[in-house]
C-alpha positions, -999 to 999 in steps of 0.1 A, spaced: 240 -6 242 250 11 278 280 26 285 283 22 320 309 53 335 308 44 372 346 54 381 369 84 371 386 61 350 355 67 328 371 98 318 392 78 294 373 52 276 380 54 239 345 61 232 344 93 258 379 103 249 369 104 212 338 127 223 356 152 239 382 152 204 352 157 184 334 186 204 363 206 201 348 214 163 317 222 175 309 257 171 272 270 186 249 292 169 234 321 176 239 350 202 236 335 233 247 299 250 226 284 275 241 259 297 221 230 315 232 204 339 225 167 328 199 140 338 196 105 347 177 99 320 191 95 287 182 116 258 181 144 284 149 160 265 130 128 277 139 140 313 109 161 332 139 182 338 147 190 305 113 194 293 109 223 313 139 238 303 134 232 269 101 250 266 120 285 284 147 278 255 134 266 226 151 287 199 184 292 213 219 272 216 222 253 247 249 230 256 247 202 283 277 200 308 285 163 316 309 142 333 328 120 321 317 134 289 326 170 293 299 184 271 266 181 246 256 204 227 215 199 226 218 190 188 239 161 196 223 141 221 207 113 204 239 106 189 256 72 207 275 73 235 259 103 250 224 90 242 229 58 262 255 63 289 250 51 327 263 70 354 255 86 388 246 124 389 258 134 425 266 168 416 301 167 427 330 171 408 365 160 410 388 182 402 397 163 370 359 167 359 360 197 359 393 203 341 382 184 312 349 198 314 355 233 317 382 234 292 361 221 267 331 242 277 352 276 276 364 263 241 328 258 229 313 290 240 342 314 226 332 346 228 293 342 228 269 354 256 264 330 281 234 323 303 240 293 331 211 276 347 234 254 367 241 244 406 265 226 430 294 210 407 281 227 375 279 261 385 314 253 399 327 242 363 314 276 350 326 296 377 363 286 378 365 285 339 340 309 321 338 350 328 306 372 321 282 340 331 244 352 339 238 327 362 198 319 369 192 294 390 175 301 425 189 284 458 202 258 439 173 245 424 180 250 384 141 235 379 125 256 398 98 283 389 118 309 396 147 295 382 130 291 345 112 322 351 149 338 354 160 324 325 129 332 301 137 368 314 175 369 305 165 353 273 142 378 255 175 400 255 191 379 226 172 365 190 154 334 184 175 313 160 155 301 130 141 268 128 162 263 91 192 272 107 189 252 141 181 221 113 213 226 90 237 232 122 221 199 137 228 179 102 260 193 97 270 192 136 261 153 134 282 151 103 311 167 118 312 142 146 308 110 124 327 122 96 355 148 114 359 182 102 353 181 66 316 165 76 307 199 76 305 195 36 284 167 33 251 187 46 248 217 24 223 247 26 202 234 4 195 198 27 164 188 36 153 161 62 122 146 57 104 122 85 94 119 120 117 92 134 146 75 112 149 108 88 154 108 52 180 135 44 181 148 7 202 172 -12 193 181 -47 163 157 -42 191 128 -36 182 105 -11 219 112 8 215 91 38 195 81 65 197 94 100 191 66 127 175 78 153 185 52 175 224 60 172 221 96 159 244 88 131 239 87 95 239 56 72 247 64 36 233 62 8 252 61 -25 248 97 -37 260 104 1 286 80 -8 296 103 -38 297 133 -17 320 114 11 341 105 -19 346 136 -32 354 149 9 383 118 9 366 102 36 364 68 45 372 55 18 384 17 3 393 8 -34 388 -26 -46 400 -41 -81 371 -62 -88 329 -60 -97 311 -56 -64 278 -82 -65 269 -92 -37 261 -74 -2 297 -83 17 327 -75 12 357 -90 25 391 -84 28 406 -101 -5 404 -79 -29 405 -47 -14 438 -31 -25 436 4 -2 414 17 27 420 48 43 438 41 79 411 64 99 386 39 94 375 21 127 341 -7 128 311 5 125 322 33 105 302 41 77 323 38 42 326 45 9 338 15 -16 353 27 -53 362 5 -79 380 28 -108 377 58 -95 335 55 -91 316 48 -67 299 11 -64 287 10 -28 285 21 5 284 -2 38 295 -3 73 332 -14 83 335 -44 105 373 -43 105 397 -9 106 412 4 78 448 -11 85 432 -48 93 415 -42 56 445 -37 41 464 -68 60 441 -91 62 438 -119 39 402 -135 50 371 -126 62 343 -98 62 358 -63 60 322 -43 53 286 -52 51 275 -32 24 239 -14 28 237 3 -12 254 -8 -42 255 -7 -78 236 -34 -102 
């Protein structure tokens, strides 16, 4: 689905207002931060733009600056909205833009080294809000040979991040955003992923969830579920035998108030877990409705 941000008004769509709230617990790896303008094309990586920077900077942290979105941190952008949103890339910024953006960028990078390969409206977000930038881009052309040959050069002062560790702060930073700040626990050191698309992820040889590649959001599985439960995350107790692969409103006799549709949930029948699913109503329409579907459940107990 497209998320078409064609005015500034765009700025505060619930789904791009939530974005912003949940980068602000993202914290980068690594010893350097490398930020990139965005692309028309959406994931930026299958941009030309992006390839080319991505072959100077594969094996550090970059983040993407945005608008209305503020930013994306590389790991997060086949994650939906930011893998699907529709708007044009003029380059110039308003000066509420670049408020939200920079704010949010200045509290991502902390105190981290900071290489720019930015121009026009970027370099202006970066400028106004961020000191000690390295800035690398040559007469305004951030693609440019001599622009990626400037940043290759600043980057052999700083170390590589290791594959393992760019793959557990991608799981966990996904789990973070879907989950909030305690998502952090449900990928642990020990997490694998496993597959080329859609990817199996596995703790303790638990299958824990899938990761859709299309969203960029996990669906659970029930050991995942167990590990969500035992966060206090999306949760909903019933007070009967789950059997079948829908669950509806009757019946359910709590439901934490966080949960919005589409959220993936945990259902718990006597303190265990009997199933997982995916809400179609909020938590508080859960507990107050007295008729139809409240979650399609994707795992259960037989």
């Amino acid at each position: 689905m497209k998320v078409i941000c064609s005015s500034e008004e765009s700025l505060y769509r619930p789904e791009v207002y939530r974005w912003r709230e949940r980068m602000e617990l993202m914290n980068p790896i690594g010893e350097v931060v490398v930020i990139l303008p965005c692309s028309m094309k959406k994931p930026y990586s299958n941009s030309k733009s992006h390839q080319k920077f991505r072959r100077a900077t594969k094996g550090y942290q970059e983040v993407i600056l945005t608008s209305p979105f503020g930013i994306c941190p590389r790991e997060m952008e086949n994650t939906f909205p930011i893998n699907s949103y529709d708007v044009t890339v003029s380059g110039d910024w308003s000066f509420e833009e670049k408020k939200l953006a920079g704010e949010l960028l200045k509290d991502y990078v902390k105190d981290k080294n900071v290489i720019a390969n930015v121009s026009g409206g970027y370099e202006e977000v970066c400028i106004e809000y961020l000191d000690d930038v390295i800035y690398t881009a040559k007469e305004g052309r951030p693609t440019s040979n001599d622009s990626i040959y400037n940043l290759r050069t600043e980057l052999k002062n700083y170390k590589k991040v290791k594959g393992r560790d760019r793959l557990i702060n991608e799981l966990r930073s996904i789990a973070i955003y879907q989950f909030g700040v305690d998502g952090k626990n449900f990928i642990s050191d020990n997490t694998i992923a496993k597959g080329m698309y859609h990817r199996r992820i596995f703790t303790e040889s638990k299958q824990i969830a899938l990761l859709n590649k299309n969203t960029g959001f996990y669906s659970l599985r029930l050991p995942g579920g167990e590990l969500l439960y035992d966060l206090g995350i999306n949760i909903i107790e019933i007070d009967f035998e789950l059997k079948t692969n829908t669950l509806f409103s009757p019946g359910i006799e709590k439901a934490d108030n966080n949960i919005i549709p589409n959220d993936e949930v945990v259902i718990v029948r006597d303190d265990e877990v009997v199933g997982v699913g995916k809400a179609v109503l909020t938590g508080k329409e859960m507990e107050k409705s007295g008729n139809g579907v409240a979650v399609k459940v994707k795992d259960r107990k037989k």
